[in-house]
C-alpha positions in Angstrom: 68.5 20.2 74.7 71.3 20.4 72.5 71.7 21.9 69.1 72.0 18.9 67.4 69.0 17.4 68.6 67.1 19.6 66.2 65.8 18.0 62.4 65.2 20.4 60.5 68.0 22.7 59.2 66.8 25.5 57.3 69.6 27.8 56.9 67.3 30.6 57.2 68.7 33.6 57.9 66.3 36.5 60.3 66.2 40.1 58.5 65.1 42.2 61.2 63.9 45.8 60.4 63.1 48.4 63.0 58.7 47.3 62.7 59.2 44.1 60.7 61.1 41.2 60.2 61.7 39.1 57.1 63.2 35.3 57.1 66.2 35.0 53.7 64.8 30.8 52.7 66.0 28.3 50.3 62.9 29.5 48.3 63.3 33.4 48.7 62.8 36.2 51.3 59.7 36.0 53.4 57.9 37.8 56.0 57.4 36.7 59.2 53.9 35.8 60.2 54.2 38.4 63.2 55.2 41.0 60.5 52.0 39.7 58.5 49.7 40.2 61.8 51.3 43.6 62.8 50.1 44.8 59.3 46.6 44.0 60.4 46.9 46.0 63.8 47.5 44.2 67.3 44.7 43.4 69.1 45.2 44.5 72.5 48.3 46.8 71.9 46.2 49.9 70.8 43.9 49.8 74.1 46.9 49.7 76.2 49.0 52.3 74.6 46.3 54.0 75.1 45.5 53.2 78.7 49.3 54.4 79.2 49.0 57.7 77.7 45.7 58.4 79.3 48.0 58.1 82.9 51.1 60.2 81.2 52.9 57.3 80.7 55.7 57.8 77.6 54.0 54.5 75.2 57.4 54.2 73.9 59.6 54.0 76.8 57.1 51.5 78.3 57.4 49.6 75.2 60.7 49.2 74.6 61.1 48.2 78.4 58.1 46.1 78.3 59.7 44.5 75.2 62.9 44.0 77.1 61.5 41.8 79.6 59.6 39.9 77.3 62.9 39.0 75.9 64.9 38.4 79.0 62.1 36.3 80.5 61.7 34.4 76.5 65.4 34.3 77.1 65.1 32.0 80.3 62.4 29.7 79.6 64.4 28.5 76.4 67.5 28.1 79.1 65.3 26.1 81.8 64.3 23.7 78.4 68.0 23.5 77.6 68.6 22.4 81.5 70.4 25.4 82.7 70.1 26.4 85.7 68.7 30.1 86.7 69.5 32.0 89.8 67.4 35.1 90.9 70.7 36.4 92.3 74.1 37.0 90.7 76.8 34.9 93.1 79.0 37.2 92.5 77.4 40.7 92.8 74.7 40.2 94.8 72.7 42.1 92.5 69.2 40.7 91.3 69.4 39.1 87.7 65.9 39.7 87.1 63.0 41.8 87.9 60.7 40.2 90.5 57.5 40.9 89.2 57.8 41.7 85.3 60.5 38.7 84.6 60.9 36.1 87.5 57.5 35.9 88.4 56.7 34.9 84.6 59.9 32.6 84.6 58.9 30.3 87.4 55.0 30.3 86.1 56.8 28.8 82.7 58.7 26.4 85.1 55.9 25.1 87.0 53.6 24.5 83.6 57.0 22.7 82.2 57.0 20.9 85.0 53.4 19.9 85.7 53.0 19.3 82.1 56.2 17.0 81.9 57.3 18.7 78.8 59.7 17.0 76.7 60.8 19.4 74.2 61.2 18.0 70.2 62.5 21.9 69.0 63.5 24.8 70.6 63.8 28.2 68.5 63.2 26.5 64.9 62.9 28.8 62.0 60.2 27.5 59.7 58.6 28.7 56.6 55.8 27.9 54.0 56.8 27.5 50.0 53.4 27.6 49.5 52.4 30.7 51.3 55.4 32.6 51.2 55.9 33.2 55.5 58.6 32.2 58.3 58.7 32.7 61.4 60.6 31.2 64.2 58.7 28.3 66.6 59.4 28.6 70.4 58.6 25.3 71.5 57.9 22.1 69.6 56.9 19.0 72.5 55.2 16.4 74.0 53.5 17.2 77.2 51.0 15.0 79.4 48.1 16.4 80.1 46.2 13.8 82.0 48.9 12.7 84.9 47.0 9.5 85.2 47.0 8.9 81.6 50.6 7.4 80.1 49.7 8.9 76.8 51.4 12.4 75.4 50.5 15.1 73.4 52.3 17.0 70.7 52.0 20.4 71.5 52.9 23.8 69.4 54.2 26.4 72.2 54.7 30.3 71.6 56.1 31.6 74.4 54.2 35.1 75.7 54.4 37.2 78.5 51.1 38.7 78.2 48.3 36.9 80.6 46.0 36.8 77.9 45.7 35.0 74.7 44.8 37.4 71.9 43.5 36.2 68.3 46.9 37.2 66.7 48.7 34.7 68.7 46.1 32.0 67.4 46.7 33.2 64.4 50.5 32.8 64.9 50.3 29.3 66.3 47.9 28.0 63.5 50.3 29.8 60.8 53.7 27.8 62.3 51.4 24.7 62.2 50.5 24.8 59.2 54.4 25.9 57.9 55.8 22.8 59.6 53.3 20.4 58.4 54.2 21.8 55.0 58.1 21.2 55.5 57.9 17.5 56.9 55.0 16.4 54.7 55.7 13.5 52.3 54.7 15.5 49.5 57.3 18.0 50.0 60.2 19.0 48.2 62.0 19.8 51.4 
């Protein structure tokens, strides 16, 4: 997809901090919803630091690789959306790209949803926020997808991308928060 297919410009500018991140808007500077939810506590995140520590794991090594991946494999589902084309091996080198397990494994799961689910994406990576709320945050995914294959009839669909195999209440949380941001920012009653 290319840039200009997006229509919604927000100029917003990401602040990132080293346990938060803040969005700079047209209407101010705002948190971001996963800066909101970390203030909370991360359900999930607690158990497995834990888990880690209890097996002499460093948590914070572990994190910041786990992190890492997240972002490398984030980094090549929004590629596959954009058509590029992803190769497991470097041509050149001969050296692996990615991590079998932690990164390419996730990767071609995304694929084969994207492609099962004929996704046709509207936005990729759109910064968003709420005036009336004071958040941002940044959407993954913005689509149609078809989720009856004998059915011609599409879905809009609100995608985060995660790593993680399960679906925790703060990403909910997340999800319902960008929803309700971007219905904000393209309702008629806007100012936007």
């Amino acid at each position: 997809m290319a840039s200009n297919d997006y229509f919604i410009d927000l100029n917003a500018k990401k602040i990132k901090l080293p346990d938060s991140r803040f969005y700079e808007t047209p209407e101010g500077i705002f948190p971001s919803v996963t800066t909101i939810l970390t203030a909370k506590g991360k359900q999930g995140l607690t158990s497995w630091q834990l888990k880690l520590a209890q097996q002499g794991i460093n948590v914070k090594e572990e994190g910041i690789k786990t992190m890492d991946e997240g972002s490398k494999v984030h980094a090549a589902c929004e590629k596959l959306m954009r058509g590029e084309l992803l190769q497991f091996y470097n041509q050149d080198t001969g050296e692996e790209n990615y991590k079998l397990w932690e990164e390419w494994l996730p990767i071609k799961r995304f694929k084969d949803a994207y492609e099962e689910l004929e996704i046709k994406p509207l936005l990729i990576e759109q910064s968003i926020y709420s005036k009336k709320w004071k958040f941002a945050g940044t959407m993954d995914l913005l689509c149609t997808l078809r989720l009856d294959k004998k059915k011609e009839e599409r879905t809009l669909a609100l995608i985060d991308l995660k790593r993680s195999s399960s679906a925790y209440t703060d990403y909910h949380l997340q999800l319902a928060s960008y929803y309700y941001a971007f219905a904000e920012m393209i309702s008629q009653e806007s100012d936007f």
